[in-house]
C-alpha beads as a LAMMPS data file, in Angstrom:
LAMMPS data file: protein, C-alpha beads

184 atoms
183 bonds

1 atom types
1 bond types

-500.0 500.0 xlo xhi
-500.0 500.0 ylo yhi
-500.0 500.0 zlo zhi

Masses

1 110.0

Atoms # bond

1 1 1 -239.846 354.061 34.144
2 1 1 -239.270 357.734 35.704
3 1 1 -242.539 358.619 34.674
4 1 1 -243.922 355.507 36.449
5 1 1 -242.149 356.186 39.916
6 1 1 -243.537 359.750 39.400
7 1 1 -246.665 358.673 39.775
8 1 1 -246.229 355.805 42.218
9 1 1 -244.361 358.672 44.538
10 1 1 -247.442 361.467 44.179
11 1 1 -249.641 358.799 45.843
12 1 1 -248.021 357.840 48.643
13 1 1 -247.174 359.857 52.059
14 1 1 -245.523 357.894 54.765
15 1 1 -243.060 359.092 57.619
16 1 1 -241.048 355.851 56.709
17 1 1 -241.474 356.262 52.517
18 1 1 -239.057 358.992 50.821
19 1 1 -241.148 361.867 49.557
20 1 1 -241.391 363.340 46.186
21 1 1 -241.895 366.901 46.495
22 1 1 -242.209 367.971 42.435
23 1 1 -241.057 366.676 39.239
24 1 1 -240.053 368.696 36.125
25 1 1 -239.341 367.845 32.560
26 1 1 -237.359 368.605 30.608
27 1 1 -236.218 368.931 26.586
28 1 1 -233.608 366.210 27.631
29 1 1 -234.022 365.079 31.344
30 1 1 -236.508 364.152 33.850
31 1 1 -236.010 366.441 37.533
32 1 1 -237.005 364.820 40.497
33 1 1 -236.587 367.017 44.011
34 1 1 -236.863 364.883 46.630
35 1 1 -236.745 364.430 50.681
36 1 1 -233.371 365.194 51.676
37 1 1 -231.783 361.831 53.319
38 1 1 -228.421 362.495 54.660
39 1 1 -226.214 359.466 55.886
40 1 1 -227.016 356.758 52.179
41 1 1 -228.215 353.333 52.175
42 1 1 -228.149 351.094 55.423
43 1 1 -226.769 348.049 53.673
44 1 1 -223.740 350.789 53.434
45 1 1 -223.399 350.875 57.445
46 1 1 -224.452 347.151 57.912
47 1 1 -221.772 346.001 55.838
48 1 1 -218.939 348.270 57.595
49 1 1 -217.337 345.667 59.759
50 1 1 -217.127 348.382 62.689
51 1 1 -220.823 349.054 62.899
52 1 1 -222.749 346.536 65.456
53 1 1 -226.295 345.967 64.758
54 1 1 -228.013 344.760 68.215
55 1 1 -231.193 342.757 67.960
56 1 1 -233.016 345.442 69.267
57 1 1 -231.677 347.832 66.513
58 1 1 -232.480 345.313 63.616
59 1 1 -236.420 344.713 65.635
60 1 1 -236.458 348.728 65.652
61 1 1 -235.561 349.098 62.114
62 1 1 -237.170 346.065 60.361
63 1 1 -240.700 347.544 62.005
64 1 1 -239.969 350.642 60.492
65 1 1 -239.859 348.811 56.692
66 1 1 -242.697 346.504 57.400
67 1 1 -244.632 350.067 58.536
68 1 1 -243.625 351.564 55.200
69 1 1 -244.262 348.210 53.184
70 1 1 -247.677 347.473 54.887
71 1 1 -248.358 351.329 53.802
72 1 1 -247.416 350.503 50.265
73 1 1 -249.502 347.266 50.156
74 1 1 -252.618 349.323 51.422
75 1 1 -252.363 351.299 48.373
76 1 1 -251.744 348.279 45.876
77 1 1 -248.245 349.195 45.181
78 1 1 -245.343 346.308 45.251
79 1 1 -241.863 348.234 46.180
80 1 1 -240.293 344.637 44.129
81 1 1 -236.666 346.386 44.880
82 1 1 -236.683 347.374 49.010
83 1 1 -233.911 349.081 49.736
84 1 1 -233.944 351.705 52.811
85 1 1 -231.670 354.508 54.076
86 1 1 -229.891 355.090 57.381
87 1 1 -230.942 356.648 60.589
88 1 1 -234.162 357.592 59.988
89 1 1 -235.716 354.223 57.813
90 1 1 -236.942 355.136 54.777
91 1 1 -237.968 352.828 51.817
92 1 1 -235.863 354.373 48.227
93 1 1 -235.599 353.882 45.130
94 1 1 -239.322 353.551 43.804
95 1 1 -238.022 353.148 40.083
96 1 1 -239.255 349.301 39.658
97 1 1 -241.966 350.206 42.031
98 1 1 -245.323 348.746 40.404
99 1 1 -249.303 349.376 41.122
100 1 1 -250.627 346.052 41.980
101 1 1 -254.058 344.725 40.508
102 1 1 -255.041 341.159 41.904
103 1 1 -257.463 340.982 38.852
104 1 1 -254.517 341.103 36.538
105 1 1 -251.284 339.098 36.845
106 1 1 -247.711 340.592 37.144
107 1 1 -244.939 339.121 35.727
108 1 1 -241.588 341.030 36.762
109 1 1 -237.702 340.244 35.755
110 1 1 -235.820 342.959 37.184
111 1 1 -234.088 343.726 40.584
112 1 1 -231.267 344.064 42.884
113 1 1 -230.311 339.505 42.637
114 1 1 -229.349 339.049 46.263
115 1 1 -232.840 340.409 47.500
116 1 1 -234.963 338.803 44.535
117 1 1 -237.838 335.986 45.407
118 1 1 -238.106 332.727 43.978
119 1 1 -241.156 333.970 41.838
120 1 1 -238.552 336.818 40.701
121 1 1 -236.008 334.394 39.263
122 1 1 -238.586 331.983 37.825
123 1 1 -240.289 334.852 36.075
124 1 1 -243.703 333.710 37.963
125 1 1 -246.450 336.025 39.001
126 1 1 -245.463 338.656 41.620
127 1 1 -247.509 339.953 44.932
128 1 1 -247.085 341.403 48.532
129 1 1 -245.175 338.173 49.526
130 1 1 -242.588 339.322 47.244
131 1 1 -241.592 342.183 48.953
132 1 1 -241.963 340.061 52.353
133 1 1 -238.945 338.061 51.127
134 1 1 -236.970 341.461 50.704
135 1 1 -238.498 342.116 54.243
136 1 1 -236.708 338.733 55.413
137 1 1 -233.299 339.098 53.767
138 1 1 -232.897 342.415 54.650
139 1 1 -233.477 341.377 58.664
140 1 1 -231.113 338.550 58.031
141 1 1 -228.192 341.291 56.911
142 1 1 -229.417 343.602 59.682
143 1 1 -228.809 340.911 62.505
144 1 1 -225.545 339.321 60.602
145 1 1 -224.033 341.840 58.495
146 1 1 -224.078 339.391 55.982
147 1 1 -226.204 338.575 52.554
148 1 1 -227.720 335.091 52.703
149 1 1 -227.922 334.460 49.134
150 1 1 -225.059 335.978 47.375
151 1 1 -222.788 334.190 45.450
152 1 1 -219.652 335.047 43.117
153 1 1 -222.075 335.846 40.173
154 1 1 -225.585 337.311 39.952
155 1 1 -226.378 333.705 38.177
156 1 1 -225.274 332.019 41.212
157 1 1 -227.085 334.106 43.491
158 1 1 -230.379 333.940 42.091
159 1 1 -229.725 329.857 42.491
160 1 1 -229.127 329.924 45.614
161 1 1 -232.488 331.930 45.826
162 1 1 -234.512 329.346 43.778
163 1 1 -232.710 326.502 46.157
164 1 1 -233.526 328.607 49.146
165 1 1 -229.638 327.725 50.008
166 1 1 -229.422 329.853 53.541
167 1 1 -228.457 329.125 57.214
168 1 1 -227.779 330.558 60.536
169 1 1 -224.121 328.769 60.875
170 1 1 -222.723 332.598 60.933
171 1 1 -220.933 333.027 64.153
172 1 1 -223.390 336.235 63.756
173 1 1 -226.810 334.241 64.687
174 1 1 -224.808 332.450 68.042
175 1 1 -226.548 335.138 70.348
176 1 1 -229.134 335.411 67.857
177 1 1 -232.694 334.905 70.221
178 1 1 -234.971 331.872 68.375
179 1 1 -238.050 334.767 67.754
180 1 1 -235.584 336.408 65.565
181 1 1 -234.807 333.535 63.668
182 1 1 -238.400 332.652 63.294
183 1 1 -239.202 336.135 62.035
184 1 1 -236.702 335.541 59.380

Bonds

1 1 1 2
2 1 2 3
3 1 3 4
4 1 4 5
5 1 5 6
6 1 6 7
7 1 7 8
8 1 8 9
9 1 9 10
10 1 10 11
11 1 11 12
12 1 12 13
13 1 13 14
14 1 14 15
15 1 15 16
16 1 16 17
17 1 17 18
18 1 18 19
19 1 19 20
20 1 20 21
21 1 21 22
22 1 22 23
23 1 23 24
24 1 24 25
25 1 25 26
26 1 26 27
27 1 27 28
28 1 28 29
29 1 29 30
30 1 30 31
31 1 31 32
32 1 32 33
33 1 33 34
34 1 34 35
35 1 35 36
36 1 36 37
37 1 37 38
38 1 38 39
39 1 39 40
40 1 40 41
41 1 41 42
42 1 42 43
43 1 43 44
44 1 44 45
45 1 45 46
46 1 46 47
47 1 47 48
48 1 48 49
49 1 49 50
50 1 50 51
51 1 51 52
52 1 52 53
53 1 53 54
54 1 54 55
55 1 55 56
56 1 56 57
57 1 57 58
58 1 58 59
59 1 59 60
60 1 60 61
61 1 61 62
62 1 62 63
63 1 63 64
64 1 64 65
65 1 65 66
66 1 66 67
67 1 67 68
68 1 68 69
69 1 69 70
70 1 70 71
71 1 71 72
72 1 72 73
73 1 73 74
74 1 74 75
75 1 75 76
76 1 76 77
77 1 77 78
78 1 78 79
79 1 79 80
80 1 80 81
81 1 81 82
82 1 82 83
83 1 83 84
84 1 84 85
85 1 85 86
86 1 86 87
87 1 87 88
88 1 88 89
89 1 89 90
90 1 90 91
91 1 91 92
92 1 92 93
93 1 93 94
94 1 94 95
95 1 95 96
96 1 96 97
97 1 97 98
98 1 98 99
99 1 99 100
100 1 100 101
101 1 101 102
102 1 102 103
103 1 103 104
104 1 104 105
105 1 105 106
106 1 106 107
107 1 107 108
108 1 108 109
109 1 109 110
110 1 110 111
111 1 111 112
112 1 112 113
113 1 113 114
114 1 114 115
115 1 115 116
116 1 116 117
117 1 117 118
118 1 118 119
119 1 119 120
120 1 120 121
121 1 121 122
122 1 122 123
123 1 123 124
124 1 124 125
125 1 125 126
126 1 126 127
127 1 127 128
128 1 128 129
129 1 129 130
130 1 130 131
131 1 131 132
132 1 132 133
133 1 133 134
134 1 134 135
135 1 135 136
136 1 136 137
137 1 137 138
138 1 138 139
139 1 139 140
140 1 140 141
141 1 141 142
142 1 142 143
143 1 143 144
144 1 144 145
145 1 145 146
146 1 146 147
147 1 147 148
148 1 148 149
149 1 149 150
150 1 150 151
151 1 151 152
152 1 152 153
153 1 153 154
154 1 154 155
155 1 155 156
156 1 156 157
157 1 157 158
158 1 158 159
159 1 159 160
160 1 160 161
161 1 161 162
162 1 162 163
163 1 163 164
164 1 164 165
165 1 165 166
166 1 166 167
167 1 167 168
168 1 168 169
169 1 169 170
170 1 170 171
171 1 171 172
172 1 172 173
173 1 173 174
174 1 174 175
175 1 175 176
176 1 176 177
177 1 177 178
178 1 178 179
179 1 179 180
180 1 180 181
181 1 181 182
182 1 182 183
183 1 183 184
């Protein structure tokens, strides 16, 4: 799988994609030096019950993933496990990154279960609408602070997935604007 992001990450260049500057290998291990992306995962700051996410922030940052993801698509690669760092947006993590053929159908069963799509859990065939859905549930935690699928187990979170069990109830969507909720 290392070798695979490897060569996913020497064909892409995007301000809002982290770079891969050179790879070694070797007797034992794999190197990989990488952009330097100081401040870890947003989901980490979301989640942090004294950071405030205005709309405006989550409209600023969710167009910096759908730049990054429409980048990605243009090249025939599915991302199939978005996550993104803070401050700057950047799209991680391109280990279960996968070149996309339309000719051939991918089947995937791997991922992070609270951002999985239905066609994830069912084991169905994969394309760009599967990263969409990431697109979707991470605006939802951006403008709530909170996951809208997980459960107590991963098994109960990728059924809630399948049953597309979500809702805006939060006290977090209240001053939510109806756009937003439609782009969701």
């Amino acid at each position: 799988e290392v070798k695979n992001e490897i060569n996913i990450m020497n064909q892409i260049n995007h301000v809002n994609l982290i770079q891969l500057y050179d790879a070694f290998e070797g007797k034992n291990s794999i190197t990989l030096i990488m952009e330097y992306l100081d401040g870890g995962e947003l989901f980490d700051r979301i989640t942090d019950e004294n950071y405030n996410v205005t709309e405006l922030d989550a409209v600023l940052f969710t167009k910096q993933i759908c730049e990054g993801v429409h980048y990605l698509h243009q090249h025939y690669i599915l991302h199939l496990d978005l996550k993104v760092s803070r401050n700057h947006i950047k799209i991680i993590d391109f280990g279960l990154a996968r070149r996309y053929k339309p000719r051939e159908k991918l089947k995937v069963n791997f991922g992070t279960p609270e951002f999985l799509a239905p066609e994830v859990v069912n084991y169905d065939f994969v394309s760009f609408p599967t990263d969409m859905w990431s697109v979707g549930v991470i605006t939802y935690m951006l403008l709530s602070g909170l996951s809208p699928f997980l459960g107590e187990t991963d098994a109960e979170t990728m059924n809630y997935v399948l049953n597309c069990s979500w809702d805006f109830d939060a006290e977090a969507f209240e001053q939510l604007s109806e756009e937003a909720k439609y782009f969701i």
